[in-house]
VMD Tcl script that builds the backbone (N, CA, C; Angstrom):
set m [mol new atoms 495]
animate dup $m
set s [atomselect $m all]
$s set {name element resname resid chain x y z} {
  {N N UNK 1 A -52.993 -44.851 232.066}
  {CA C UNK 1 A -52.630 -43.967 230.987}
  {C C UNK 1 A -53.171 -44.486 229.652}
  {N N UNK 2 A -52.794 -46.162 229.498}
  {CA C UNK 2 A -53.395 -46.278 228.565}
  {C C UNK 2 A -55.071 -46.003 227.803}
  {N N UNK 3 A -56.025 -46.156 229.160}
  {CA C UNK 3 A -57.179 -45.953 228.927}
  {C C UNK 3 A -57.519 -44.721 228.588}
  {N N UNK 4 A -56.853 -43.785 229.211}
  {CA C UNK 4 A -56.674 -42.393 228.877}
  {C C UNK 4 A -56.645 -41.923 227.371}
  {N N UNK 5 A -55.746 -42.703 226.965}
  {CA C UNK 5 A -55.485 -42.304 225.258}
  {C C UNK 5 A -56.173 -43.017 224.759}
  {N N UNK 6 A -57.403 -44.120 225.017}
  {CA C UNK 6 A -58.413 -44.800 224.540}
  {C C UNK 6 A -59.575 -43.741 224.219}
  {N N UNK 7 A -59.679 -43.326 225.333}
  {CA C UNK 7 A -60.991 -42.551 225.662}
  {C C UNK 7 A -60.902 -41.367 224.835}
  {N N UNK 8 A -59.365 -41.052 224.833}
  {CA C UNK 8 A -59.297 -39.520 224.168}
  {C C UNK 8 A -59.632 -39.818 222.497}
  {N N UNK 9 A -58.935 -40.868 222.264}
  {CA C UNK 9 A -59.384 -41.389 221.097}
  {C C UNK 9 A -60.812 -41.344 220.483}
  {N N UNK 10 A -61.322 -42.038 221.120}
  {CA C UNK 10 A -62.875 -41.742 221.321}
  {C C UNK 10 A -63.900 -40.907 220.825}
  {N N UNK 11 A -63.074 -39.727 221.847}
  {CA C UNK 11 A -63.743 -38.110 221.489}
  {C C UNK 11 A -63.097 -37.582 220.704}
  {N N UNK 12 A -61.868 -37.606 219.688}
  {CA C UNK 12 A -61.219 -37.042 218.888}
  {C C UNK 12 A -62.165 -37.528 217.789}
  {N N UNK 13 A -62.128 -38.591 217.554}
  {CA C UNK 13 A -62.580 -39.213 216.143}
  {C C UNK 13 A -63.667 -38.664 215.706}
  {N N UNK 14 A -65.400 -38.508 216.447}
  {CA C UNK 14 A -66.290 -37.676 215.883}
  {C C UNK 14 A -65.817 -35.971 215.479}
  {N N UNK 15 A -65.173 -35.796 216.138}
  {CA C UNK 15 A -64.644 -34.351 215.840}
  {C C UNK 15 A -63.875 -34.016 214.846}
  {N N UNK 16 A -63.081 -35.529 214.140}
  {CA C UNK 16 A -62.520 -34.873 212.918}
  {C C UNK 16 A -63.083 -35.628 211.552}
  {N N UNK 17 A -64.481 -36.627 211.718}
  {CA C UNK 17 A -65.345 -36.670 210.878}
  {C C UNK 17 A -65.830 -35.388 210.200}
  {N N UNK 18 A -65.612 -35.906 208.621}
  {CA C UNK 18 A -66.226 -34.414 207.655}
  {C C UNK 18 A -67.337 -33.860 208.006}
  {N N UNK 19 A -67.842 -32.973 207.633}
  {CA C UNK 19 A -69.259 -32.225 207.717}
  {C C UNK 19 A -70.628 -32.838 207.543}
  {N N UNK 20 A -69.679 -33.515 206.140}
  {CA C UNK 20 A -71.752 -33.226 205.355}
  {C C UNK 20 A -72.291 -32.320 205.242}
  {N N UNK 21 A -73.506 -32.625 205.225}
  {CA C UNK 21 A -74.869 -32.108 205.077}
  {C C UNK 21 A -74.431 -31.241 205.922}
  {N N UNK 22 A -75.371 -29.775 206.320}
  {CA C UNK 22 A -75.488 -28.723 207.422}
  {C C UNK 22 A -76.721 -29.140 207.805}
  {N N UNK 23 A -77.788 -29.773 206.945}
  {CA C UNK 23 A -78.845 -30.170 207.356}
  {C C UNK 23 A -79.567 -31.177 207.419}
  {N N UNK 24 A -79.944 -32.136 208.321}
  {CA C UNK 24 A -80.645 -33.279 207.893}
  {C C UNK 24 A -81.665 -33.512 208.645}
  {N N UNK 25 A -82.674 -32.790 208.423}
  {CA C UNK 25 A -84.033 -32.570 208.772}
  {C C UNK 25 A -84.821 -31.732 207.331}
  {N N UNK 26 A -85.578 -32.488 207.080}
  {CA C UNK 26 A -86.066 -32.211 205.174}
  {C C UNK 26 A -87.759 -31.220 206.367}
  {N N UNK 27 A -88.506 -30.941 207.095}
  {CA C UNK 27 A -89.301 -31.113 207.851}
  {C C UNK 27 A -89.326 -29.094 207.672}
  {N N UNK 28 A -88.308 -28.306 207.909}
  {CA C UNK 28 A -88.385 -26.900 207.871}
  {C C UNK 28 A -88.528 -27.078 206.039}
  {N N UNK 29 A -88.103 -27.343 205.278}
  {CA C UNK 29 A -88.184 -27.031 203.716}
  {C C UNK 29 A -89.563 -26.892 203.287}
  {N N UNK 30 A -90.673 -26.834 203.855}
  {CA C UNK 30 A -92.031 -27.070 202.903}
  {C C UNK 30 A -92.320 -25.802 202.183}
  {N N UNK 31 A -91.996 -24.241 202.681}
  {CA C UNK 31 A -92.203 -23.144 202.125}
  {C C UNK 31 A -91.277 -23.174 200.975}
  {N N UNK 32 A -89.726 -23.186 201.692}
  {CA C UNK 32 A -89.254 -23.506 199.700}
  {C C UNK 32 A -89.157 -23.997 199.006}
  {N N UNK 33 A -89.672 -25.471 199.468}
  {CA C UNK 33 A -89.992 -25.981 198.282}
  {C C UNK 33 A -91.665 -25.732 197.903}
  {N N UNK 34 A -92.744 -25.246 198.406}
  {CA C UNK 34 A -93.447 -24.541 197.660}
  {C C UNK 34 A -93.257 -23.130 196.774}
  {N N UNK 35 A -92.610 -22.649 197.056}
  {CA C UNK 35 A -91.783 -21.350 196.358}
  {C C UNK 35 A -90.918 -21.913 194.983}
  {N N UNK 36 A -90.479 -23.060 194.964}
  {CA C UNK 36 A -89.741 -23.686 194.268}
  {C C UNK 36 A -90.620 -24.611 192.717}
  {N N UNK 37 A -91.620 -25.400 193.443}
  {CA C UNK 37 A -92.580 -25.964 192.601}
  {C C UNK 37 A -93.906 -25.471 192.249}
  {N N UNK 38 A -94.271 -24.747 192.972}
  {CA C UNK 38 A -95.887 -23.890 192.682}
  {C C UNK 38 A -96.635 -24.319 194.687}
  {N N UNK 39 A -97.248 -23.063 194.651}
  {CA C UNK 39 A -98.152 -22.440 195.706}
  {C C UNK 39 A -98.642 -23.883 196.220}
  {N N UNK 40 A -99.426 -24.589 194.775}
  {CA C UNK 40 A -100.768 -24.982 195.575}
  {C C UNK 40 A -100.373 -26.426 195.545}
  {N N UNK 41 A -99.396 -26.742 195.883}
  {CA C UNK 41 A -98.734 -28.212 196.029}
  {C C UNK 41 A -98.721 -28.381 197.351}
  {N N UNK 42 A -99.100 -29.689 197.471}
  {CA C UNK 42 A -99.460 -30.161 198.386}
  {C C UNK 42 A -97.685 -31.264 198.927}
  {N N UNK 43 A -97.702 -30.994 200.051}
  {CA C UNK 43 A -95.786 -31.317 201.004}
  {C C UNK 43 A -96.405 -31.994 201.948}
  {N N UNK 44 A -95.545 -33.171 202.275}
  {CA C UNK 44 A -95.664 -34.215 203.266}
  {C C UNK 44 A -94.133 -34.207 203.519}
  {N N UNK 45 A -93.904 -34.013 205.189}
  {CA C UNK 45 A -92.379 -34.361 205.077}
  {C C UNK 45 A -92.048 -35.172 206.254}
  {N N UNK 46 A -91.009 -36.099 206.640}
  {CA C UNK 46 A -90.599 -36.090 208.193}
  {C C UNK 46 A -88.707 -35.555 207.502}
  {N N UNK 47 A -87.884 -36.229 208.839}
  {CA C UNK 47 A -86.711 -35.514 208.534}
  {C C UNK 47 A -85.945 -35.949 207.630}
  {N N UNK 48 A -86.304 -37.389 207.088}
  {CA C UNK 48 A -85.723 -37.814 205.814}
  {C C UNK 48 A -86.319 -37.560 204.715}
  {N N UNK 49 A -87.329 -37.231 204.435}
  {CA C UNK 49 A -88.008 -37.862 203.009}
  {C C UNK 49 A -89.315 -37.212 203.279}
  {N N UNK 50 A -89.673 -36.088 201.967}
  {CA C UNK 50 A -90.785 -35.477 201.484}
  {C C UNK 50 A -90.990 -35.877 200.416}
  {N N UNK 51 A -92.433 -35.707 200.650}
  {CA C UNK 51 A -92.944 -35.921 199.179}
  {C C UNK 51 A -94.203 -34.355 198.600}
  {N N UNK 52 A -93.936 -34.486 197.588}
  {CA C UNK 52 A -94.396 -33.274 196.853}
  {C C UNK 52 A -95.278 -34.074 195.617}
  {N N UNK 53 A -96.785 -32.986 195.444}
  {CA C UNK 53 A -97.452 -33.661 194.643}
  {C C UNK 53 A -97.804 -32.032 193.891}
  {N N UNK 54 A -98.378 -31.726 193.083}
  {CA C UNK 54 A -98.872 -31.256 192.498}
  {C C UNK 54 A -99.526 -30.696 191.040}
  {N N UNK 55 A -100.819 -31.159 190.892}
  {CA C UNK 55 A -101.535 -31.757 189.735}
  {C C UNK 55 A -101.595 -30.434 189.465}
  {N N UNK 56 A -102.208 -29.109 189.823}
  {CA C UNK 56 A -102.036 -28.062 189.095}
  {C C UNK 56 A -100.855 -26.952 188.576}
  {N N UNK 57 A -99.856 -27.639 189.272}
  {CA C UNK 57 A -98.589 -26.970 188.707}
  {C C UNK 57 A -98.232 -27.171 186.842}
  {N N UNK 58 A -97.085 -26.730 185.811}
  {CA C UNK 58 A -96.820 -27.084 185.123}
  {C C UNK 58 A -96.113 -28.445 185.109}
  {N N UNK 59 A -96.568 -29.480 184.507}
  {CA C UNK 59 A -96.022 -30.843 184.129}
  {C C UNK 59 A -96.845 -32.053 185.501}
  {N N UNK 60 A -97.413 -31.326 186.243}
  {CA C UNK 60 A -97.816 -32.120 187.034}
  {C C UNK 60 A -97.552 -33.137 187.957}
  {N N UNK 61 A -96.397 -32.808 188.561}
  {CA C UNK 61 A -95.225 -33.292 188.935}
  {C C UNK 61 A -95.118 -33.767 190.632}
  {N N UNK 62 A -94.909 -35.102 190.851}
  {CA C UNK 62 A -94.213 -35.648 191.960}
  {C C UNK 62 A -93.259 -36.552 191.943}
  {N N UNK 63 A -93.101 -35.236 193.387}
  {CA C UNK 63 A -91.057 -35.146 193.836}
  {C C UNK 63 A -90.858 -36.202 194.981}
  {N N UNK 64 A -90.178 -36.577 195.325}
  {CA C UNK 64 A -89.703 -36.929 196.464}
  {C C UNK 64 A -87.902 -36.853 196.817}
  {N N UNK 65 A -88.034 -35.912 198.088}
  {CA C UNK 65 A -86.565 -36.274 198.496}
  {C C UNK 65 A -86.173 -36.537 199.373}
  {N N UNK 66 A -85.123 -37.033 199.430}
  {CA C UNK 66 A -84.413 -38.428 200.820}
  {C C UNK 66 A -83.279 -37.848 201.137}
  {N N UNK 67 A -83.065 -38.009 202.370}
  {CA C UNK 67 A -81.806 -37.845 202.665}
  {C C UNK 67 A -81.233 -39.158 203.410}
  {N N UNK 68 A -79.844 -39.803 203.180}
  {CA C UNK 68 A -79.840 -40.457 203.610}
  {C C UNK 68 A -77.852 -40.781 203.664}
  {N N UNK 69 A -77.500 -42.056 203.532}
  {CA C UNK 69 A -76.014 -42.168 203.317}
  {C C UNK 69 A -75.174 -42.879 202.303}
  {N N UNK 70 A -74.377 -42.737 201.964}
  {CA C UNK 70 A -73.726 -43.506 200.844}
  {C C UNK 70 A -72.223 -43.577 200.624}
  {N N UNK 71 A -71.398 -44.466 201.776}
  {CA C UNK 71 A -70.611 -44.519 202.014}
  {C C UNK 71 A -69.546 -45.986 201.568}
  {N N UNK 72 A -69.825 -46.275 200.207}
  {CA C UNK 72 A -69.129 -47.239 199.211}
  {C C UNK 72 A -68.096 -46.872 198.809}
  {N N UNK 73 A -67.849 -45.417 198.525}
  {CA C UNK 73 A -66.983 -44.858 197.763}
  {C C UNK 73 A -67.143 -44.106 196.503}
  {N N UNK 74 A -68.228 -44.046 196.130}
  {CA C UNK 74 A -68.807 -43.369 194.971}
  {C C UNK 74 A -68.144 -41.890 194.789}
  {N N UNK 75 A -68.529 -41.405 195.914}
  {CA C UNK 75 A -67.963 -39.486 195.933}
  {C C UNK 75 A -66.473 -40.106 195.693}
  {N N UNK 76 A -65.751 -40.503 196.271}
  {CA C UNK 76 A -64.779 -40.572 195.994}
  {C C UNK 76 A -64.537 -40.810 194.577}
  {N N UNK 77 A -65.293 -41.857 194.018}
  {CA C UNK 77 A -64.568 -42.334 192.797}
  {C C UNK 77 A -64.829 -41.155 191.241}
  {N N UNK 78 A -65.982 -40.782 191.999}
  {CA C UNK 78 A -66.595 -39.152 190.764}
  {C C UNK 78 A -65.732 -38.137 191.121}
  {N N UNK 79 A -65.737 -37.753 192.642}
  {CA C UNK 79 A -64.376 -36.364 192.396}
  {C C UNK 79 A -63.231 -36.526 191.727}
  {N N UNK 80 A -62.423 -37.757 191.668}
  {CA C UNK 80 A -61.346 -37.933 191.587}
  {C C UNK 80 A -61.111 -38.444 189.819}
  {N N UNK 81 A -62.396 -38.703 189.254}
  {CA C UNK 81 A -62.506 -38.542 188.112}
  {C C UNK 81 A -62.540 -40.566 187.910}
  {N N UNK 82 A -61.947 -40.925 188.908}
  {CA C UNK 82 A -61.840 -42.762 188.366}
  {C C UNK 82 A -63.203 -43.579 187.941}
  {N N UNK 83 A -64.359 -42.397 187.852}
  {CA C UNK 83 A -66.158 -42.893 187.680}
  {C C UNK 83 A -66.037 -41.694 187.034}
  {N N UNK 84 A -66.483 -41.560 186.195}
  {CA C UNK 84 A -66.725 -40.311 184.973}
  {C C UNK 84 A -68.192 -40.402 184.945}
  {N N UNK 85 A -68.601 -39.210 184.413}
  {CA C UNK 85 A -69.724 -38.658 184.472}
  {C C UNK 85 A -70.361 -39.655 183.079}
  {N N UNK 86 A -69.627 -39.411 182.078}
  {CA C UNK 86 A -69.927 -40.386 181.033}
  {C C UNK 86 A -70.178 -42.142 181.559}
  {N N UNK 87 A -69.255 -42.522 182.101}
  {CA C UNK 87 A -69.346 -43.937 182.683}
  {C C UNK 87 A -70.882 -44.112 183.588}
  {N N UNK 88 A -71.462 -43.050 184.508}
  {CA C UNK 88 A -72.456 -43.094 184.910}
  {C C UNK 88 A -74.029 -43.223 184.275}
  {N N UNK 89 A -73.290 -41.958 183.133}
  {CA C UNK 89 A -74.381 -42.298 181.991}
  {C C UNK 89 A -74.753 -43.260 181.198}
  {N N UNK 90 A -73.738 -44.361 181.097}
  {CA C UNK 90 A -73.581 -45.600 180.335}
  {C C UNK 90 A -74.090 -46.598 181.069}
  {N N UNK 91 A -74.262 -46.077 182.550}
  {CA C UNK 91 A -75.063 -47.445 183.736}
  {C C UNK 91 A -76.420 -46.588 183.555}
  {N N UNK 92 A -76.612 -45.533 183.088}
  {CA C UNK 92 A -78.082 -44.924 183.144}
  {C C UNK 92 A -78.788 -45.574 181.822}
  {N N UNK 93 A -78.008 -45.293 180.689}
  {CA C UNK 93 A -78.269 -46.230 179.198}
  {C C UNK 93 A -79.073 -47.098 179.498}
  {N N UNK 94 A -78.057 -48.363 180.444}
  {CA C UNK 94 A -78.224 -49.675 180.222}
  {C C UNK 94 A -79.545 -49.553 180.847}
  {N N UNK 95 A -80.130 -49.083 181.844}
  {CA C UNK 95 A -81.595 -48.809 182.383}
  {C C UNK 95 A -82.552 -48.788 181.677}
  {N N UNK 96 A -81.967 -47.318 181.047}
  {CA C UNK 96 A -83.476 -46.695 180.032}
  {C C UNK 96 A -82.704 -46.211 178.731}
  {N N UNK 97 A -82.884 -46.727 177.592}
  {CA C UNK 97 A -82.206 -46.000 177.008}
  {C C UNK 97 A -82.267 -44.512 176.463}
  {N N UNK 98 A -83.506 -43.944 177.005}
  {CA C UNK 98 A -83.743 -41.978 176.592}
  {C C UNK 98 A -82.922 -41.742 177.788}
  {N N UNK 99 A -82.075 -42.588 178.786}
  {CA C UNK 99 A -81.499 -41.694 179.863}
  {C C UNK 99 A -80.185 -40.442 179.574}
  {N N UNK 100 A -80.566 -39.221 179.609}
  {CA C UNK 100 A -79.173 -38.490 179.792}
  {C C UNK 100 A -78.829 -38.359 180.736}
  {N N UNK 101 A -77.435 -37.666 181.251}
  {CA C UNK 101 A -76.639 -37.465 182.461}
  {C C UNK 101 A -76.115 -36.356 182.613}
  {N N UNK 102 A -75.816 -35.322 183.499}
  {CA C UNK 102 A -75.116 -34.352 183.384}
  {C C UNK 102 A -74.739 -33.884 184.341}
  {N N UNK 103 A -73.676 -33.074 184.797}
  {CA C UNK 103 A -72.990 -32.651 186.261}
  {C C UNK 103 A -74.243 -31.815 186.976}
  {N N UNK 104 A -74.239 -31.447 188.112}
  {CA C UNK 104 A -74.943 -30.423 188.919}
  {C C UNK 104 A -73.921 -29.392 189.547}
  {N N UNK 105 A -74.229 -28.194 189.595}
  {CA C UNK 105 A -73.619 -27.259 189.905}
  {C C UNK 105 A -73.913 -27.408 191.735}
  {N N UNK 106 A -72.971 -28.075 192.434}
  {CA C UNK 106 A -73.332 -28.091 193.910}
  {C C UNK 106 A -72.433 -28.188 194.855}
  {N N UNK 107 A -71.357 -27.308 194.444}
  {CA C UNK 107 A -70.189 -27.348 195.517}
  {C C UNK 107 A -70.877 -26.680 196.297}
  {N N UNK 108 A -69.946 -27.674 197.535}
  {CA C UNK 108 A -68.856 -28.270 197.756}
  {C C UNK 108 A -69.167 -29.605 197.647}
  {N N UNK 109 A -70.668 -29.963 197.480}
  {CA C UNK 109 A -70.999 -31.533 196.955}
  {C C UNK 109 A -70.411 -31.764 195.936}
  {N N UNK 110 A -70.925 -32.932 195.551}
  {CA C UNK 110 A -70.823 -33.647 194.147}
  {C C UNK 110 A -72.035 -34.090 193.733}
  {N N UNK 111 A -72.413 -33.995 192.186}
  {CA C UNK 111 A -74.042 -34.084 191.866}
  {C C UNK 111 A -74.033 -34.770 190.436}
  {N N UNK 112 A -74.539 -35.170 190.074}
  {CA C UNK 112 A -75.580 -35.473 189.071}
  {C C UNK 112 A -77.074 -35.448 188.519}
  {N N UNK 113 A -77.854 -35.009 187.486}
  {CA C UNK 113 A -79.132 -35.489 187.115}
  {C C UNK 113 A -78.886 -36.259 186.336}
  {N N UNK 114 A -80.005 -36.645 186.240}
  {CA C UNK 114 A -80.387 -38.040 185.160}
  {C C UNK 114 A -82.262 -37.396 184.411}
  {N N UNK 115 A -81.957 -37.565 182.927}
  {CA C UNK 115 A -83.848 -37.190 182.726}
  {C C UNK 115 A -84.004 -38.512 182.015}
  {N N UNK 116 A -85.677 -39.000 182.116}
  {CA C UNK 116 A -85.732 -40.012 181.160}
  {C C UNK 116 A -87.071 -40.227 180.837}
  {N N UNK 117 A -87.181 -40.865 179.758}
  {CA C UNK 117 A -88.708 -41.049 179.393}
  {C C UNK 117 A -88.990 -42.195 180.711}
  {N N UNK 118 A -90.374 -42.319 180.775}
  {CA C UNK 118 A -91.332 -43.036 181.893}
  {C C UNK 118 A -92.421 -43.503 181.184}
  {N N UNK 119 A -93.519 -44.309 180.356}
  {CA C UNK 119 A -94.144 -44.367 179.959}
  {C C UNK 119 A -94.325 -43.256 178.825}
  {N N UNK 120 A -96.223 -42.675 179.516}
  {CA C UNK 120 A -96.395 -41.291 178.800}
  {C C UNK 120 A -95.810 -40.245 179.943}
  {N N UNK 121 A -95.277 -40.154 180.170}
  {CA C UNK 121 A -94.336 -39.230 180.996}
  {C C UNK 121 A -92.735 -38.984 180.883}
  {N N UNK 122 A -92.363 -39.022 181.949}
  {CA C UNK 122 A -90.446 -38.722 182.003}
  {C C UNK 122 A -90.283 -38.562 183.967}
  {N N UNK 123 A -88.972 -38.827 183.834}
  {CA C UNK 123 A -88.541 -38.744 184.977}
  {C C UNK 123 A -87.436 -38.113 185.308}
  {N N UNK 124 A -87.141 -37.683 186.189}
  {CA C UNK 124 A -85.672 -36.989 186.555}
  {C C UNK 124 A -84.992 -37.230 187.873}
  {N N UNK 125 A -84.173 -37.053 188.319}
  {CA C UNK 125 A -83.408 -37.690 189.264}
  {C C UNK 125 A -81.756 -36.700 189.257}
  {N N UNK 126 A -81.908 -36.088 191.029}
  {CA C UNK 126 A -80.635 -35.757 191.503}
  {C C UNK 126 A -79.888 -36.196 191.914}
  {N N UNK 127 A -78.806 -36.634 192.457}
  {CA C UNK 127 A -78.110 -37.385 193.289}
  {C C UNK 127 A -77.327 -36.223 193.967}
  {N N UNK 128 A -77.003 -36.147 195.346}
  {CA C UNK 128 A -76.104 -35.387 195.439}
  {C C UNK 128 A -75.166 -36.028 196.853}
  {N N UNK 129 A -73.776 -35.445 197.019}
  {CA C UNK 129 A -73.278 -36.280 198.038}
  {C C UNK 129 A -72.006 -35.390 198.655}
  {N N UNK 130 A -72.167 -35.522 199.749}
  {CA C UNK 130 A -70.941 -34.563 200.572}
  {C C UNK 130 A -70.583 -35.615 201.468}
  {N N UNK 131 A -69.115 -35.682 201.823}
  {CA C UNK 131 A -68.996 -36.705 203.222}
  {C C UNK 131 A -69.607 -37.402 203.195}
  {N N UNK 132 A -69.888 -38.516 202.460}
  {CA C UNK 132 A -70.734 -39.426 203.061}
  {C C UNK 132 A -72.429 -39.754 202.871}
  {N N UNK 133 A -72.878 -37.886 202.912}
  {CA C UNK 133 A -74.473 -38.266 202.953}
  {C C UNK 133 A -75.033 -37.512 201.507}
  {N N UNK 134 A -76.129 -38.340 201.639}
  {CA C UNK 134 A -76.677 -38.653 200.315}
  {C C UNK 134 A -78.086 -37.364 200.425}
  {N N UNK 135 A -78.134 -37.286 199.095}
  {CA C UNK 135 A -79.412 -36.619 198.993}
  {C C UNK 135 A -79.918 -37.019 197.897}
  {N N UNK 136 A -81.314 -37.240 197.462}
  {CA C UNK 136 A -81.605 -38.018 196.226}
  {C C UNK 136 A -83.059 -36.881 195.946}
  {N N UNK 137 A -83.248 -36.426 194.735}
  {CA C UNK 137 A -84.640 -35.185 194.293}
  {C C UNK 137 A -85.232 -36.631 193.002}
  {N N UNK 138 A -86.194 -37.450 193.122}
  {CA C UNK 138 A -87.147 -37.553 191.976}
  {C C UNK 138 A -87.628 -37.235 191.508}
  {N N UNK 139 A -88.162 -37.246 190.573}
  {CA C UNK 139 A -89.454 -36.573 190.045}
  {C C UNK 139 A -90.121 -36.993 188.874}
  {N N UNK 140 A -91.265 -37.352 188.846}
  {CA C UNK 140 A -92.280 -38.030 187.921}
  {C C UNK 140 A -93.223 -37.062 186.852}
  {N N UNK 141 A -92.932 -36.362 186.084}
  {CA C UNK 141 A -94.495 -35.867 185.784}
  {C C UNK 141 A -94.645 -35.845 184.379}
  {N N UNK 142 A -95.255 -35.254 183.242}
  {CA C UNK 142 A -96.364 -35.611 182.202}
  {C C UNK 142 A -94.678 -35.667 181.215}
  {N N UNK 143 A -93.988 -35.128 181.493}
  {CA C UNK 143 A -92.728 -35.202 180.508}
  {C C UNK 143 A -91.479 -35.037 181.050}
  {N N UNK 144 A -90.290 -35.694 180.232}
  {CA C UNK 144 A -89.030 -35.829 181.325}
  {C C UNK 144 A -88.458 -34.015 181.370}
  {N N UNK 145 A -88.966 -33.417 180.210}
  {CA C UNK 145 A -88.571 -32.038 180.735}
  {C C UNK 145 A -89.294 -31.705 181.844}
  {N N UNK 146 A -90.198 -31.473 181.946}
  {CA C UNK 146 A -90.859 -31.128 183.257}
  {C C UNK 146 A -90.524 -31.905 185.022}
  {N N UNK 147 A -90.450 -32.973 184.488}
  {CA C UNK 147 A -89.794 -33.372 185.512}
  {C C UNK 147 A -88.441 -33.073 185.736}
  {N N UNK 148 A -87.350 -32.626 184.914}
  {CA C UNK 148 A -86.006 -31.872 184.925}
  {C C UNK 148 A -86.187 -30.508 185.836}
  {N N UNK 149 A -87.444 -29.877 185.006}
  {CA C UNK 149 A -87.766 -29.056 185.365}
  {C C UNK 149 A -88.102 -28.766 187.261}
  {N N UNK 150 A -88.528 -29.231 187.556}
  {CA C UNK 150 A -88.829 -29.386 189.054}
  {C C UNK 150 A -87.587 -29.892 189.756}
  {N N UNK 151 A -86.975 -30.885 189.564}
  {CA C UNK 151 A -85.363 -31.226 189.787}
  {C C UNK 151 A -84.509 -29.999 189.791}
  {N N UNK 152 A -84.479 -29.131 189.107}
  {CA C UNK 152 A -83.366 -28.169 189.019}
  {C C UNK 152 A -84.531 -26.967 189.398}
  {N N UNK 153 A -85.338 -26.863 189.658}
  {CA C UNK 153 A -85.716 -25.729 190.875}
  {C C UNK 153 A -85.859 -26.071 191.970}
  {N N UNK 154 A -85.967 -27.228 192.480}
  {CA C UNK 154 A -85.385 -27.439 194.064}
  {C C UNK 154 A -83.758 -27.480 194.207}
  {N N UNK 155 A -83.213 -27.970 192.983}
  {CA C UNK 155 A -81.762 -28.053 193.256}
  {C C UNK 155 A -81.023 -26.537 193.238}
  {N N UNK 156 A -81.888 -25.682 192.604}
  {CA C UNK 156 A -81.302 -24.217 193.151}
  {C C UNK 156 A -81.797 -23.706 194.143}
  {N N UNK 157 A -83.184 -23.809 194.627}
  {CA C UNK 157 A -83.920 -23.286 195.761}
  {C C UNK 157 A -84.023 -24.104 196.731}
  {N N UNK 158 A -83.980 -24.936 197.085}
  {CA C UNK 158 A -83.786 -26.066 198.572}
  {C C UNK 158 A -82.339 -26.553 198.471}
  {N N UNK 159 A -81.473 -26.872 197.550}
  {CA C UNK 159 A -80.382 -27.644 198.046}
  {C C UNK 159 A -79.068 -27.041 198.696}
  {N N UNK 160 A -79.109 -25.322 199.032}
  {CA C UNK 160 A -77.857 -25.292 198.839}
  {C C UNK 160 A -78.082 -24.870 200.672}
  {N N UNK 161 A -79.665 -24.558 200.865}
  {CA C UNK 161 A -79.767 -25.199 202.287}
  {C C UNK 161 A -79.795 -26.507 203.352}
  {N N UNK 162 A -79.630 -27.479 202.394}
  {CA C UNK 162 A -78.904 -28.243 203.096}
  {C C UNK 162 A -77.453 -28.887 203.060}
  {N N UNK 163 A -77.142 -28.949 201.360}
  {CA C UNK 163 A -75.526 -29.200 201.799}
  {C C UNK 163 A -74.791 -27.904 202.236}
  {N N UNK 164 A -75.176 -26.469 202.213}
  {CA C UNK 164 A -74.425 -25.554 202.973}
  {C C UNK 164 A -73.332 -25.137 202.222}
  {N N UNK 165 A -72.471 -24.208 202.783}
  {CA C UNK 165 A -71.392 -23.490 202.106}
  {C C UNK 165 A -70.030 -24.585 201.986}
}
mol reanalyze $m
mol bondsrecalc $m
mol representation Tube
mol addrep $m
């Protein structure tokens, strides 16, 4: 009997692990995220991690995004407010100081960008996190708006296919 309620144990536990992601294969996204950044961009993907280049788009911009995990406690400590959005920005400061911070609209995730100067360029950066898994949007190109820019058109046009409803 006892092994019984071992085993059942077992198979209960994956089953009442959260969701996450709906998707974690980055490998179907290359059309929207060409729809998202411009036509003639060139997409490399496997199921974690694409990369996006494109010199004739506006700002000239490469992306890369990861999917992956992040299970420290972070989501926890941002939903619940005990890591403030401000406090994040103050570890972004200490980095770079042109870094700003600001929420992402990504329920049922939790999100952040970050924009920042890069040299003669700028950079931008998503974070996003459901249950556990991570999703991260970079982006490099001639200015940190532009690179914002590409960040928040995949984060409306690719992301809400993979963290899902």
């Amino acid at each position: 009997m006892r092994y019984l309620l071992i085993l059942l144990g077992c198979l209960v536990a994956p089953a009442a692990r959260a969701q996450g992601f709906v998707s974690h294969d980055l490998t179907g996204l290359l059309d929207p995220v060409r729809v998202a950044i411009g036509s003639m961009a060139t997409v490399q993907a496997t199921p974690l991690d694409l990369n996006l280049t494109c010199s004739p788009c506006k700002g000239s911009p490469n992306v890369e995004v990861q999917l992956g995990r992040l299970t420290d406690g972070t989501e926890k400590r941002v939903r619940t407010g005990e890591t403030s959005l401000a406090k994040l920005e103050s570890l972004c400061i200490k980095q770079n100081p042109d870094c700003r911070l600001s929420a992402l609209p990504v329920s049922p995730a939790v999100g952040w960008i970050t924009v920042y100067a890069l040299g003669n360029g700028g950079g931008s950066t998503a974070v996003i996190l459901r249950d556990g898994d991570l999703l991260t949007i970079q982006a490099r190109a001639d200015s940190p708006g532009h690179a914002e820019d590409a960040v928040l058109a995949l984060t409306q046009n690719v992301v809400p296919k993979i963290v899902g409803p």
